[in-house]
KOLTOR-770162 format. One record per residue (C-alpha): z negated, y, x negated. Coordinates in steps of 0.05 Angstrom, whole numbers, plus 5000, padded with zeros to 4 digits. Layout:
<rs>
ZYX...
</rs>
This chain:
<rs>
268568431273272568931243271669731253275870291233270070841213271571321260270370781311263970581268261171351270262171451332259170851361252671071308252471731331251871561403246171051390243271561360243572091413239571591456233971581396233972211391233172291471227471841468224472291412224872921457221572591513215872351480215273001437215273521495211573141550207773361608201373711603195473281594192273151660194973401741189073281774192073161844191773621903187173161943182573161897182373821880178274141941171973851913164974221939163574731884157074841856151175181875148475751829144475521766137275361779132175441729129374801703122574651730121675011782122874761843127275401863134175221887139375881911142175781975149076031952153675361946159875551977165975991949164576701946168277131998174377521987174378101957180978401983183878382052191378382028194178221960201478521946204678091886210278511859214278111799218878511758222877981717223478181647218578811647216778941575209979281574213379911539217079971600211180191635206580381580211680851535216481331534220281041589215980931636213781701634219881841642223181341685216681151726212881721737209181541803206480881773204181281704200581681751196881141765195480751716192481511672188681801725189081351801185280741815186980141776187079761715190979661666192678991619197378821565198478001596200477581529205676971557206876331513213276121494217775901526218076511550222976381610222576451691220175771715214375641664210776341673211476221740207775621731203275931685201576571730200676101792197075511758193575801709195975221655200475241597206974911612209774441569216274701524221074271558220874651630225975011588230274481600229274361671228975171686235975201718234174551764226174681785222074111811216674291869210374411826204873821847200674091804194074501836195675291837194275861876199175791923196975151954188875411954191076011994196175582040189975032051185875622069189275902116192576462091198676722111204676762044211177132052215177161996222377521977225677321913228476981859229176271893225475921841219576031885222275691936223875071896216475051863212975131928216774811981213275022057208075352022211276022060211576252132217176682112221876742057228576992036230576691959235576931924240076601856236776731805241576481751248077041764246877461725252477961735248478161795244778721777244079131851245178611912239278021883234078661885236778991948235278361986227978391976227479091986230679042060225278672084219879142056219879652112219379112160213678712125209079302114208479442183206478762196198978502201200377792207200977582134195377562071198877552016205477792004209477571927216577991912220677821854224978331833231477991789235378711781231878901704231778191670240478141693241378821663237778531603242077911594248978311613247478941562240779071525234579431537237079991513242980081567242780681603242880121660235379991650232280681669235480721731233280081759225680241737225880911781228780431831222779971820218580621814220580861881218580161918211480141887209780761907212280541978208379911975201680321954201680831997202880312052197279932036192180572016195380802102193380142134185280002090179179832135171879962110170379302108176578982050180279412015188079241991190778981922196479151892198578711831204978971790206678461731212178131688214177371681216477541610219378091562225478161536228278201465232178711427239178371448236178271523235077581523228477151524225376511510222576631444216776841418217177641393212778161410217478451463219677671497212177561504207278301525208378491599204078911636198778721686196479241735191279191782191779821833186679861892181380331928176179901901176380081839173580671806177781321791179681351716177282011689179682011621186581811601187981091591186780831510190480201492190779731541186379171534189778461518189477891566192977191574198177131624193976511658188676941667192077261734190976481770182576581762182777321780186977201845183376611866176676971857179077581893181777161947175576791952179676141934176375561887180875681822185575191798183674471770187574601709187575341701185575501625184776241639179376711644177477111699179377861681171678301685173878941705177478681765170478421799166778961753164379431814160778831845153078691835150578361772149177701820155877701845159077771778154977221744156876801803164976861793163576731714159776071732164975841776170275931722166475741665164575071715171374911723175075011648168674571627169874021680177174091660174774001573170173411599177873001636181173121575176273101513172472431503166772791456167073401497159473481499160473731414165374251426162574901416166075211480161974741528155474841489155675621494156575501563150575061570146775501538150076091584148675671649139975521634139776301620143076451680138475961716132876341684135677021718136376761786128776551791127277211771132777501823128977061879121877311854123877911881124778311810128278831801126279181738130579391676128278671655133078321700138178881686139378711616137678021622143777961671148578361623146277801567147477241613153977581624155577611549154476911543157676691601164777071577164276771508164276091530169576251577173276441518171675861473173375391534179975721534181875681459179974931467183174711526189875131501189274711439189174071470194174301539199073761523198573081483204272841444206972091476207671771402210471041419216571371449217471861391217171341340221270851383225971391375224671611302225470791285233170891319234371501282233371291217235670561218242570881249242171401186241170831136246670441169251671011157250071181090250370371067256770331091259171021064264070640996267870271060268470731112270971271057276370741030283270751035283470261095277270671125275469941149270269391145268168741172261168961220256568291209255668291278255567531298250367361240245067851269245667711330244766941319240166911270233666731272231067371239234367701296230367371345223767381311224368091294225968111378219867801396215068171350217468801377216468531455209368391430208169041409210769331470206468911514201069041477201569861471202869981538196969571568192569851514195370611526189871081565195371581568202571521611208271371563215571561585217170861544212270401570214270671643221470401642224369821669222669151625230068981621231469711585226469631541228168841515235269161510232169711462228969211429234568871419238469431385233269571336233168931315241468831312240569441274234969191227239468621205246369011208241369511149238368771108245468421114248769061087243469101023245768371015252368421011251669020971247068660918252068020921257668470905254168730850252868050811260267930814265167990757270068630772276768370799280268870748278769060682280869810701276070310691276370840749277671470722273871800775268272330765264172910796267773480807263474210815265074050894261373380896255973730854255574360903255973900967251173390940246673920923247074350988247073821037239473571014237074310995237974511060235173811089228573961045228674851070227574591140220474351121218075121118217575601181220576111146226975701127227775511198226776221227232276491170236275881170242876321180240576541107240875941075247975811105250976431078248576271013252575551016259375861036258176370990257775900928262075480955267476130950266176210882266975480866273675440897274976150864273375780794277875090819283575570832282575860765282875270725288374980768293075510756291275780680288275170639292374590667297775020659297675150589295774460576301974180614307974660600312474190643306874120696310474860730317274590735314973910768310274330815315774850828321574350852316173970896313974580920320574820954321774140982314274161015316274851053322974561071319773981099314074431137319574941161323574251200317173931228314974611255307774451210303974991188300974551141306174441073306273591057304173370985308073190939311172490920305971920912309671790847307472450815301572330772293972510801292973110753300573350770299273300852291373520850293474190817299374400846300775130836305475670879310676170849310176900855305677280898303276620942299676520870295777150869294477170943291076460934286676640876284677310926283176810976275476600958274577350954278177551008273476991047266977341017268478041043269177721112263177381110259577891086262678361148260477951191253277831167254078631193256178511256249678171281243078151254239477501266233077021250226877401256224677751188230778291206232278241272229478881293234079271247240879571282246879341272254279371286254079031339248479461373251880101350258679871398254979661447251980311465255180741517256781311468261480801433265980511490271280741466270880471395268279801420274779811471279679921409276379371368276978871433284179061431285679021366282078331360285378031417291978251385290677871323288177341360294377161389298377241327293676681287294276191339301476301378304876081306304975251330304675351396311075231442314075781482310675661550304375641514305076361471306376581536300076301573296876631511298477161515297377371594290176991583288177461527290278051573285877731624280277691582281978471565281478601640275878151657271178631603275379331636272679071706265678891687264879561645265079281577270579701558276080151585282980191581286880791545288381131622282081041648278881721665271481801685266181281715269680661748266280171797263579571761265178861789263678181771270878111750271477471781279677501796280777751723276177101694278676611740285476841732284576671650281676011669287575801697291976001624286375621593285874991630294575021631294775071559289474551545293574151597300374221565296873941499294773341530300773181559304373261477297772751463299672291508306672281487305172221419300071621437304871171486311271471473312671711413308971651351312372251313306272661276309873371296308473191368301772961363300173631310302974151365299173741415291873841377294274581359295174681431288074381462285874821396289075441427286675371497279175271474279875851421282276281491276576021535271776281469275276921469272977021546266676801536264877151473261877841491266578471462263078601389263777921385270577741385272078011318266877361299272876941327278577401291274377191227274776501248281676451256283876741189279176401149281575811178289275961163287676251097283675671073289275121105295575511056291775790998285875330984286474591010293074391006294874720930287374430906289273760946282173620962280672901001279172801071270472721062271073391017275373821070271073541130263673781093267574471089269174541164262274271171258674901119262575391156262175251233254475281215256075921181259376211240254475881295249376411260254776951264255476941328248577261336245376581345238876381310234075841321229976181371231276051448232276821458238976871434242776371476248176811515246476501587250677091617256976641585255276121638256976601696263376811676268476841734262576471781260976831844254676311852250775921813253775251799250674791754254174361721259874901706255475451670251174981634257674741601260675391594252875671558253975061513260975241492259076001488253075791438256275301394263975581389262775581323261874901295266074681359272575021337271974771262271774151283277374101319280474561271279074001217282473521269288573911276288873941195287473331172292172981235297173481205298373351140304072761137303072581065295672371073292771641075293371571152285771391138284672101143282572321200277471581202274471911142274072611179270672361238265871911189264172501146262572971212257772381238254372381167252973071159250273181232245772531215242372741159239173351179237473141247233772411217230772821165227573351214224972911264220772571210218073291181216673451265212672911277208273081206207973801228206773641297200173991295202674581249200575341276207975501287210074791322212275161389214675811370218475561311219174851300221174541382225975111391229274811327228974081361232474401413237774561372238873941336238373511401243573891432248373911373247573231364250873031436256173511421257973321356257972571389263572831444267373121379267372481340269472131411275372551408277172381333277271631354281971771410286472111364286171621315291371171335293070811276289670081292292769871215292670301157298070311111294870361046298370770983298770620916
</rs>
């Protein structure tokens, strides 16, 4: 069967999306073990008996409570120097009061990435440690099944209200007798999603029918997303949260009886990061604060130190304890001391049994040789002392003896508890490796297929025969078939763990088989052919004249040292370095080609100018009647050296040698703009200096100014109707950033009301979606109409035009010179660079390909979770919808390497002269380039699997690849629709 190769790399790149689906499954599974709720109200155990002696306590149930009501108050996104530093003294003075010189205690919690709502909910409530890919499901939560807090206290009786973010809701389903959720996702909302938990409070407080009550203030984390912690936005809302503690305490210090006092628990999911965002792993995404407030707890005397570090799962243990609830199955924390501290020694030895009891039951479901690690053995050791106490406890003794021999027993018991921890963390998930090499075995054998049939799919036909029928009806084929059925039978009735594989359907699974095998003979019978080839005599005694140019060289060279960089941490974390560096030396290459091209050929072909300089003027004639920004090359009949170094007259001369420099200084102003990766991200930048309120006014100009420019890069090949769409969507987007505060226009005097500007963005939509529209009607001509290129080229331009508008909208204001950037580099490169240099299709495409990864990492983007813009998703949404804003986050995140491709289909569907082969080899090249690195780091994943920095660094970085790899599928989709010509007309 015969396949064009854009046809070819699509189809590849889409089987390999569903490898490298199978590869994220397996590599971010579900924690180890769920022990399920019915079995997890098991009796617990009676105190520790000392061995011999006949003496058994009488103490075998759960300890009572040790609080009447709990208070639960949530502040999303509360860094712990929001409480603990200069703005909390200053914008939270009642709750400093507090926490230097009232009754509580005071924690620095430490949450795991990913460092986003749903899993720290999980991890506060359960105790566990999530696995990474809740990150995925966090805008769609499941209810939790898992044992947690929430259930305990619901079995037992107690009463739960809760008012908040509605991810509650969704994890604990009628778990509450009253509720009130609110979006949590909308994040323009910075007033209304707080103010409907706080309009219950008054209400609640005078209540006695309810236990435990949980608020989840959304207010701080939306300011966060929308403009920084640093925006004068943020200290305002913490004297709003200020003002409703203090309510809440003195409510619950009013309504105390002798017997239980109250608790008051004031804590973050996660932190936030210098740009606002979260889901990373630095120092201000993962410290909140944990405060304990409550009458039962001593008065500090002397002002608080440091506080003291403690995991975020340790809040499950505490509660349940303090509750008098049996702690979670599958709870890996630690039960916080000081908490339980003013209780007797008896009592306190009794909560550390139960926890130690249950992380060492929990070690003993999940480690076969769990009797050797050194957690359980410090707690053996731990429990026979212990024993030892309580028969002198029930001897009646009560000298210094038992004293100290109760603090030792305490020692012991709280360094087991750690070492039970630090195991159990370790081993919280397991990796499902027959899916993730099912997957790896896809990746590669796709990879291999692409690059064995690279000298066909980059010929002048950009076609080859696909041995399809042979495969498939060979006997290989079917042997290879059945071995791999064998194997699958026999993994998954041998696996003691669940494997997302083995737990399909047996019809999708033989039809995976299948498709590795057709590929494992597509890869052999392509080697074969190759060999045969290569025994035969040369059909012509010609000797190609080709050779490596410094391009190839460069290319070559780029593509596998960055392959190799993402082997090391530090490489990933600064990937946007190693980037910079290729366009950079790729600048100075073309600087040196341009040289050459217009000096040294010159003076070796003194007639070389006057052919150049006729064909030259008939190129702009011919661009000036087809309305084609791009000039044509020159006659076929003009030797290779005379059309691969075709020079310009006068000034277009020096303004193309300028170019590569002209590229440099933009690069290297946008490396200003916003600092990213994680060695410098700390360190100001442009973009933070606009983005302050004392520079509104500059930031406003520089919107302006790059909107303007905007319009006059792209309105050039676009028809009348859509210039004028143009240009009322980029006032939109202009009035969509006046309404929401961004910026201001000139008249504007003093403060005006913020909205959520949803007129102004919805209003742009509709430019967008009509311009995109008018586009594909010109495609559709140009497809079953007409076939004229001009048609088809205005078409692309157009879709171009409309996406490059819905980027403008989405982009945040300091951002939009990143697009400005964009645009020239784009037209610069097109006039001055690729069409006088004449470089082929594969050569043009890796170039779009360098510098959309460039300009992904100029954006602000890095490799971390953090700095995905989820505020883009909400633009012009009054709710949360889903499907819409996870598109428009995607779009917002990878603009970059989205609008070079299609730029690279606009240029290379342009260009009249070229084999009509081009745009085959265009959509080819893209599939190879996005191949490589994503085969290549799978493989160095699943070695590093175990590595120190595997979550913070390398899955994030999975993440990434997995997602760019479906996109850059949809882009090569759209290449084979546009690449209508079904027969190539070859040139001589």
């Amino acid at each position: 069967m015969r396949l064009r190769s854009g046809v070819f790399a699509s189809s590849c790149l889409l089987v390999q999306a569903l490898g490298v689906a199978l590869f994220l499954r397996g590599f971010f599974p579900v924690p180890v073990r769920s022990v399920p709720r019915r079995e997890a109200r098991a009796d617990p155990p009676a105190e520790p008996a000392a061995p011999g002696t006949g003496m058994v306590s009488n103490w075998t149930k759960i300890p009572p409570p040790l609080f009447k009501k709990v208070v639960i108050v949530l502040i999303d996104a509360l860094r712990d120097d929001f409480v603990f530093g200069s703005k909390g003294k200053q914008f939270m003075p009642y709750t400093t009061q507090v926490v230097e010189k009232g009754t509580s205690y005071s924690f620095i919690a430490e949450a795991k990435p990913p460092t986003v709502t749903m899993p720290r909910i999980k991890a506060l409530m359960t105790g566990s440690i999530p696995g990474f890919m809740d990150v995925v499901v966090n805008l769609n939560s499941p209810a939790l099944l898992d044992d947690n807090l929430i259930w305990q206290a619901k079995s037992a009786g107690k009463r739960i209200i809760f008012y908040g973010d509605d991810t509650w809701v969704k994890l604990f389903p009628k778990h509450f007798v009253e509720y009130d959720g609110t979006t949590s996702f909308f994040v323009s909302d910075f007033t209304e999603v707080d103010d409907n938990v706080t309009r219950h409070l008054d209400r609640v407080l005078k209540r006695e029918d309810w236990d435990l009550l949980i608020l989840h203030y959304l207010g701080l984390d939306h300011i966060g997303h929308m403009t920084g912690p640093n925006s004068p936005l943020v200290g305002p809302k913490l004297r709003e949260m200020d003002n409703i503690l203090k309510k809440i305490h003195i409510s619950l210090l009013s309504k105390e009886e002798a017997s239980l006092p109250n608790l008051l628990v004031v804590c973050g999911d996660h932190g936030m990061s210098e740009t606002g965002s979260h889901g990373g792993s630095s120092e201000g995404e993962v410290h909140t604060p944990l405060l304990f407030i409550s009458s039962a707890f001593e008065k500090r005397s002397a002002p608080l130190a440091q506080p003291e570090h403690v995991q975020q799962t340790d809040l499950a243990s505490t509660l349940a304890i303090g509750l008098g609830l049996p702690i979670s199955r599958n709870s890996v924390g630690n039960l916080i001391l000081p908490v339980v501290g003013g209780k007797t020694m008896r009592e306190q030895l009794r909560f550390v049994h139960l926890n130690g009891f249950q992380l060492s039951r929990l070690l003993q479901e999940n480690t076969p040789a769990y009797e050797k690690d050194p957690g359980y053995e410090h707690f053996k050791i731990a429990e026979k002392s212990h024993g030892n106490w309580i028969k002198l406890y029930l001897e009646g003794n009560n000298s210094e003896i038992l004293l100290n021999l109760g603090k030792k027993v305490l020692k012991q018991y709280l360094e087991a508890l750690k070492t039970l921890s630090s195991s159990l963390s370790k081993q919280v998930a397991q990796y499902d490796m027959y899916s993730m090499m099912v997957g790896t075995v896809i990746i590669i054998e796709v990879l291999l297929l692409l690059l064995l049939s690279v000298p066909k799919a980059l010929s002048k036909r950009a076609e080859f025969e696909v041995p399809l029928s042979p495969p498939l009806f060979s006997l290989l084929f079917y042997l290879i078939c059945l071995m791999l059925c064998a194997v699958h039978v026999i993994v998954c009735t041998s696996a003691e763990s669940l494997c997302y594989f083995c737990s399909m359907s047996w019809l999708t699974a033989v039809g995976v088989m299948m498709l590795i095998s057709a590929l494992t003979c597509g890869i052999l019978s392509a080697i074969a052919k190759i060999f045969e080839n290569s025994r035969l005599p040369p059909k012509s005694p010609v000797v190609s004249s080709s050779s490596w140019s410094e391009i190839d060289v460069l290319i070559l060279a780029g593509t596998i040292g960055h392959v190799l960089s993402l082997g090391a941490s530090s490489f990933i974390e600064e990937e946007h370095q190693t980037w910079y560096f290729l366009i950079n030396t790729l600048c100075l290459v073309l600087c040196q080609e341009l040289c050459r091209n217009n000096f040294l050929l010159k003076e070796c072909d003194p007639q070389h100018n006057t052919n150049v300089k006729q064909n030259f003027d008939s190129i702009g004639e011919t661009s000036e009647c087809k309305n084609i920004d791009i000039p044509a090359a020159s006659n076929s009949k003009l030797g290779k050296a005379t059309s691969s170094s075709e020079l310009v007259k006068g000034s277009d001369k020096w303004i193309s040698l300028a170019t590569p420099w002209i590229i440099l200084i933009c690069c290297r102003l946008l490396r200003s703009l916003n600092q990213t990766g994680v060695q410098w991200a700390h360190r100001p930048d442009f973009g933070h200096w606009l983005t302050s309120s004392e520079h509104k006014s500059e930031l406003s100009f520089l919107a302006a100014v790059s909107l303007l420019m905007i319009f006059f890069l792209v309105q050039r090949r676009c028809s009348l109707v859509s210039k004028i769409a143009m240009a009322l969507g980029l006032l939109g987007v202009y009035s969509y950033r006046a309404a929401i505060g961004n910026v201001i226009f000139p008249w504007q005097h003093g403060g005006k009301d913020i909205s959520k500007g949803i007129t102004e963005a919805r209003f742009v939509y509709v430019f967008v979606l009509g311009i995109i529209f008018t586009g594909t009607k010109d495609l559709l001509k140009s497809q079953v109409i007409s076939a004229e290129s001009s048609t088809k080229s205005t078409g692309l331009w157009e879709v171009y035009s409309g996406l490059v508008l819905l980027a403008a909208l989405l982009f945040r204001p300091h951002n939009l010179p990143v697009l400005v950037f964009c645009l020239l580099i784009q037209t610069m490169m097109t006039k001055y660079i690729w069409i006088p240099l004449k470089f082929d299709a594969a050569q043009i495409t890796i170039m779009h390909y360098w510098f959309g990864q460039a300009f992904f990492y100029f954006q602000g983007n890095s490799n971390g979770i953090a700095t995905v813009d989820i505020s883009a998703g909400f633009v012009g949404l009054d709710s949360y919808v889903e499907i819409p804003a996870i598109f428009l986050t995607a779009f917002a995140t990878y603009a970059g390497p989205f609008l070079w491709a299609i730029h690279l289909l606009c240029y290379l569907s342009s260009e009249v002269n070229r084999n009509s082969a081009a745009v085959g080899h265009g959509c080819f090249c893209y599939a190879l380039m996005r191949s490589i690195p994503v085969a290549i780091y799978i493989v160095l994943v699943t070695g590093l699997r175990y590595h120190l920095f595997i979550w913070s660094v390398f899955s994030p970085k999975l993440l990434y690849e997995g997602v760019h790899v479906f996109i850059t599928a949809a882009v090569c989709l759209f290449f084979t629709a546009m690449d209508q010509n079904h027969t190539y007309k070859v040139q001589d």
